[in-house]
C-alpha positions in Angstrom: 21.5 -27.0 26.3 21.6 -23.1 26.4 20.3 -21.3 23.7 23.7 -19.3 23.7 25.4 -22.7 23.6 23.3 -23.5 20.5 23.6 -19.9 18.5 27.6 -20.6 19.3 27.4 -24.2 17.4 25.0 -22.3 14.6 27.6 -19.6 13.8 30.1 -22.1 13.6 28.2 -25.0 11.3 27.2 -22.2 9.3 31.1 -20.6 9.2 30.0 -17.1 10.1 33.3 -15.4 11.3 33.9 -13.0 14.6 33.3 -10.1 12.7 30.1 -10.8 11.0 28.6 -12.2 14.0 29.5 -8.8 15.3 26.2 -7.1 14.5 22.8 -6.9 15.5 23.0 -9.3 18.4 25.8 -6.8 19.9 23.8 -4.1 18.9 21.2 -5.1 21.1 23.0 -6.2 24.3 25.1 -2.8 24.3 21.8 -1.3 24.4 20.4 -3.6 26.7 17.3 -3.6 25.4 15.2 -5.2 22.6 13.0 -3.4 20.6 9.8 -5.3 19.2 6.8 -4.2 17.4 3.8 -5.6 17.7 0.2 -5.0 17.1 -1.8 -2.3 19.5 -4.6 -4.4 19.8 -4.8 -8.2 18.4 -5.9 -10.6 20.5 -5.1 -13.5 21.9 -1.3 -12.5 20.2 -1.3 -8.7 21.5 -3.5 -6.8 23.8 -3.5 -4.6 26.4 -4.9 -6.5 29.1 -7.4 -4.8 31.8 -4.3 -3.8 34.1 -3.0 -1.9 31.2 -0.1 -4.0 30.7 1.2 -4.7 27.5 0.5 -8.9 27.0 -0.6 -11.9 24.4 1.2 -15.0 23.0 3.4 -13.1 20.6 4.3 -10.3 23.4 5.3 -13.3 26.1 7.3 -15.0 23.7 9.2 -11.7 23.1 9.6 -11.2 26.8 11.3 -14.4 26.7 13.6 -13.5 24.4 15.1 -11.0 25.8 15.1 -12.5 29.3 17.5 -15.0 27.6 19.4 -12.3 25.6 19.3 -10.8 29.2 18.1 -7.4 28.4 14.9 -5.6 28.5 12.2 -4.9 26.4 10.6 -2.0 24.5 7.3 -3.2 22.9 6.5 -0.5 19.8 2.8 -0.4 19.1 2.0 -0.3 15.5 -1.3 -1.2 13.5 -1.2 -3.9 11.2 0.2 -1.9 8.3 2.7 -0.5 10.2 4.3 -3.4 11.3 6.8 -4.5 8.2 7.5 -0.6 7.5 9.1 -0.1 11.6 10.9 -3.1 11.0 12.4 -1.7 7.7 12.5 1.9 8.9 14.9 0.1 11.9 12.8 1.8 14.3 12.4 -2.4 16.1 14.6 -4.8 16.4 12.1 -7.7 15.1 8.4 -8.0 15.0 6.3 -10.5 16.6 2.8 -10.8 15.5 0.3 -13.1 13.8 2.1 -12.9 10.6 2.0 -15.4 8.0 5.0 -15.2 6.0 4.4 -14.7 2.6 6.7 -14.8 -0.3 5.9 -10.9 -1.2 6.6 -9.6 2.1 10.0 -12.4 2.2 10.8 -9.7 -0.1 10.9 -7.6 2.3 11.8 -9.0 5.7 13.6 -12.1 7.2 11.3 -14.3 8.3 11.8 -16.9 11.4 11.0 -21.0 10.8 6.9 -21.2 11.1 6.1 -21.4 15.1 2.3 -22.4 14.6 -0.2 -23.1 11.9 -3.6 -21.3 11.5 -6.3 -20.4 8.8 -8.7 -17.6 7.3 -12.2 -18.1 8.7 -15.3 -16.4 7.8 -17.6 -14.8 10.5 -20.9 -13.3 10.6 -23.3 -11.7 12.6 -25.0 -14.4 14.3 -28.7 -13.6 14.1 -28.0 -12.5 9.9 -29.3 -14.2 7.1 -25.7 -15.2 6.4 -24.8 -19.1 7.7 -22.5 -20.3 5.7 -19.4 -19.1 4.0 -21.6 -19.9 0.1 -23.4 -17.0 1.3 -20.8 -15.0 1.2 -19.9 -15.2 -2.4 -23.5 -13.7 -3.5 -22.8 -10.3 -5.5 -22.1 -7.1 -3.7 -21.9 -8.8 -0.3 -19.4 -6.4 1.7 -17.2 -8.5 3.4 -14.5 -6.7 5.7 -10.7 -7.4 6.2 -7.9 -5.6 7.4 -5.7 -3.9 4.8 -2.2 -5.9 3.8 -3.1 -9.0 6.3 -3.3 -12.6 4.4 -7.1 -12.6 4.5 -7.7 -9.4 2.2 -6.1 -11.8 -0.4 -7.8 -14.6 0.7 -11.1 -12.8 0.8 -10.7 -11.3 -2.7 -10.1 -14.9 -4.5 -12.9 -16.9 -2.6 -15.8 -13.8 -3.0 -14.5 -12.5 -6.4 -18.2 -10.6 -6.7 -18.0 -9.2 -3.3 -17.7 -5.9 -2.5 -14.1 -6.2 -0.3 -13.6 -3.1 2.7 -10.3 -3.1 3.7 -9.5 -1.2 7.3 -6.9 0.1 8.6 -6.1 -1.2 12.4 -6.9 -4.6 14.2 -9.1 -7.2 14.2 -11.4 -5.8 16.2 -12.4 -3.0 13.6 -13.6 -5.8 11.7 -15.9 -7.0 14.6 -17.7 -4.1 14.9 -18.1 -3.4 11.0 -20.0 -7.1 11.4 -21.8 -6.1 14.7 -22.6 -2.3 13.3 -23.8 -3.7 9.8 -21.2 -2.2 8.0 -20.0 -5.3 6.3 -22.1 -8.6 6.2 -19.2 -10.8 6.7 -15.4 -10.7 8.2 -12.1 -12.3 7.0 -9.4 -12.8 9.5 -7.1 -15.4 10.8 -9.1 -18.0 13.2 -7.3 -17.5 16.4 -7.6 -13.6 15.9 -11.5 -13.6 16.0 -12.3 -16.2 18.2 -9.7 -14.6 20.7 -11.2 -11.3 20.2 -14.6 -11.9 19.5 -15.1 -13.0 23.1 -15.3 -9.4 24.3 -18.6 -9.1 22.8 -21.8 -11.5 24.5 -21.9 -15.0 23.6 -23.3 -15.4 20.3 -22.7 -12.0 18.3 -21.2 -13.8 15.9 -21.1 -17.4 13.6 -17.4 -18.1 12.8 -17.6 -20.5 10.1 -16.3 -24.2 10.6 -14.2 -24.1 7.5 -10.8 -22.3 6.7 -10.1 -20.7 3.7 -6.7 -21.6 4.2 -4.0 -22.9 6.4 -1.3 -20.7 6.7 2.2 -20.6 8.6 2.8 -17.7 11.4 6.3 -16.9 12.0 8.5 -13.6 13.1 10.3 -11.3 11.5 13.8 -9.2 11.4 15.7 -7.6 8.5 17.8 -9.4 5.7 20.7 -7.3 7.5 20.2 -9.1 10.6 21.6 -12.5 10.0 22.5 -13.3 13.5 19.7 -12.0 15.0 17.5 -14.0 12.7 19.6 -17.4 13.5 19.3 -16.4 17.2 15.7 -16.1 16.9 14.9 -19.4 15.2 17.5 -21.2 17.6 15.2 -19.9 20.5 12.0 -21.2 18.7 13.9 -24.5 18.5 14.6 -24.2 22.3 11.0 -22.9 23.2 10.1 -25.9 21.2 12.0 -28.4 23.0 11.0 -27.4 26.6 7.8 -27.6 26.4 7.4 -23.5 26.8 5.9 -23.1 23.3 3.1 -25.7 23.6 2.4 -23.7 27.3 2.1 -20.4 25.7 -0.1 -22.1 22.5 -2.2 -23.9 25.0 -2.7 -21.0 27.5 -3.2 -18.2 25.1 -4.6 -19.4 21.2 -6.0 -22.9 22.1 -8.1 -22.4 25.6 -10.0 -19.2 26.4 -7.9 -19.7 29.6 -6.0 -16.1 29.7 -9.4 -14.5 29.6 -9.8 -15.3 33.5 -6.6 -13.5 34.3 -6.2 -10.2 31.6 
């Protein structure tokens, strides 16, 4: 069935009249295009890959959403921060990132039924006196994460005497603060540094076996967007159903696979 098909059904099981439904969805396809903010540089969900085009799981997923919308696409580069406030600001249509939706920023913004699941990790550097994720938790250890993503919180209630730097950007700033001896450890969601992590040689770093948590990801629109945000998860459903979800996962955050061709 066609997702328009489905979104049709949706308005009507959930009684929605012609008027309301009348909003963002039109908004965009007057346009004719969809604007999405994403992360400059997050691996394997956003990157700029060595063509310089714009590319990741998150960023092909929103090219498919607008190739069903039939529209094209703006992509708005933002660092992590940045993300919620270009959504609110109404600057982007949605955001699609590695974002796992939390009930303080579902204060904020409309968030999408969970697409994957994923986890905090540790990392270290991997010739440092730090093996396991115990070792983090020793006084004054200066662990880095980036500022507002799930692992600052996650960091600051497992390593409650560690001394917690907070940066500004993309995962990758936490690499190097690891790699540079800045910090002695990194939080950040799994799929993040073992994506990103590859662009260093093999065995820079220890990514510790054990999550700190398993957390949701999902996208994102604004509270005013209600058809937009039924649209979207109706699509997930869809992506879901045939298969193209599970390609994307497989291709981009379960294999090392999109490595030989960006």
């Amino acid at each position: 069935m066609k997702i328009v098909k489905l979104f049709v059904a949706a308005l009507a099981l959930a009684g929605l009249t012609s008027a309301a439904s009348a909003g963002a969805l039109d908004d965009i396809v007057k346009r004719g295009e969809l604007r999405v903010a994403v992360q400059t540089q997050g691996p394997p969900f956003s990157l700029i890959d060595s063509k310089g085009e714009r590319t990741g799981s998150s960023v092909e997923l929103a090219k498919l959403m607008a190739q069903e919308m039939g529209v094209k696409i703006n992509f708005l580069d933002f660092d992590w921060d940045g993300l919620i406030p270009a959504l609110l600001s109404g600057k982007a249509d949605l955001l699609v990132a590695d974002m796992t939706p939390t009930l303080a920023r579902a204060m904020k913004v409309a968030f999408t039924n969970p697409y994957m699941y994923t986890g905090s990790t540790v990392f270290t550097k991997g010739d440092g006196k730090f093996k396991t994720a115990d070792d983090c938790k020793a006084p004054g250890t200066k662990i880095a994460v980036l500022l507002g993503a799930t692992g600052e919180k996650e960091a600051k209630k497992a390593f409650p005497e560690a001394d917690i730097k907070s940066y500004k950007g993309g995962g990758p700033l936490l690499l190097d603060a690891v790699n540079n001896g800045q910090a002695d450890c990194g939080v950040n969601d799994v799929s993040a540094v073992k994506g990103q992590s590859t662009a260093y040689p093999a065995g820079t770093f220890t990514i510790m076996p054990d999550l700190l948590s398993k957390e949701p990801l999902a996208f994102a629109t604004r509270y005013d967007e209600p058809d937009l945000l039924i649209w979207m998860n109706l699509f997930l459903d869809q992506v879901t159903i045939d298969g193209r979800l599970e390609q994307n996962l497989n291709y981009w955050v379960n294999s090392e696979d999109w490595k030989k061709d960006h």
